[in-house]
N, C-alpha and C positions, 0 to 999 in steps of 0.2 A: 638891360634887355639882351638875352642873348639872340645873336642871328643863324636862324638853320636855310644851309644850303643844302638844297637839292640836285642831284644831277640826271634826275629823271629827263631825257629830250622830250620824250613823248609831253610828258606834264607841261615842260617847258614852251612846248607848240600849243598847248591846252590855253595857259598862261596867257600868252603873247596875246590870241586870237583873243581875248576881253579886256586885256589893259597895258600897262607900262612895265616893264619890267628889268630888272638889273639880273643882268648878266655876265659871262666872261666864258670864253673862249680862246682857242691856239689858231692863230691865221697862218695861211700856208706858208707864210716867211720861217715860220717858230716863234712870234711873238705873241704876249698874250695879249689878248683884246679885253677892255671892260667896257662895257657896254648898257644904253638906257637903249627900250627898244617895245616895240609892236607890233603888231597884223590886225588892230583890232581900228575898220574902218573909219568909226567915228571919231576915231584921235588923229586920225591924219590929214594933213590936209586933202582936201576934194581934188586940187590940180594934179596931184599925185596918187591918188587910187587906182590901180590897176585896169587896164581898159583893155589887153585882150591882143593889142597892136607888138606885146613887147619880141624884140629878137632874140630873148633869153627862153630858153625851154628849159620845165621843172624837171628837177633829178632827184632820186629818192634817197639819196645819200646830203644834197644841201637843205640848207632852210632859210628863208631870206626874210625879215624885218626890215620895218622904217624903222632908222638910227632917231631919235626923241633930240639926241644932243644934235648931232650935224646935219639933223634936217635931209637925210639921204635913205634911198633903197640900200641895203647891205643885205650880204649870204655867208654862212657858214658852215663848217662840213659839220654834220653831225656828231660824226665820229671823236670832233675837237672838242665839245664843249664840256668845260671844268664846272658848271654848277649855273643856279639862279640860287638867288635872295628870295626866300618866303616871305610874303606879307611886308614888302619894300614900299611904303608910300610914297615916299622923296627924294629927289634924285639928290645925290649925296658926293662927294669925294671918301674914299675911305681906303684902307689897307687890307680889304676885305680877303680878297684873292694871296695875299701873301703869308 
């Protein structure tokens, strides 16, 4: 099976907002991140959905997901992100990004 990566951001917010998705990204250190990740309500927990109280303000430059693996809110600069997995159903270990 071959895997196509996309590095559309836009798609990739498209993406995020109905399901799971593997990703990877450059975090402000220089490292890369690989990442399982979300915005799509029903896969997160309810204690954790967004309620409006946060002291974080949206910026048009990050994008923030629930991390699926570490169970955490996470952001990224848009500008950083190296690709998604198309059509990734399982969260996997792999050499994907290298």
């Amino acid at each position: 099976m071959e895997i196509k990566i996309n590095k559309d951001v836009a798609e990739l917010e498209r993406q995020l907002a109905v399901r799971i998705v593997h990703m990877a990204y450059v975090k402000k250190d220089g490292s890369m991140r690989d990442a399982w990740g979300t915005r799509c309500l029903a896969l997160i927990p309810a204690e954790y959905h967004p309620n409006g109280r946060s002291q974080h303000k949206p910026c048009a430059w990050t994008l923030s997901y629930w991390d699926t693996v570490k169970g955490g809110w996470r952001s990224l600069i848009r500008k950083n992100v190296l690709g998604f997995i198309e059509d990734c159903e399982q969260q996997e270990t792999s050499d994907t990004w290298h």
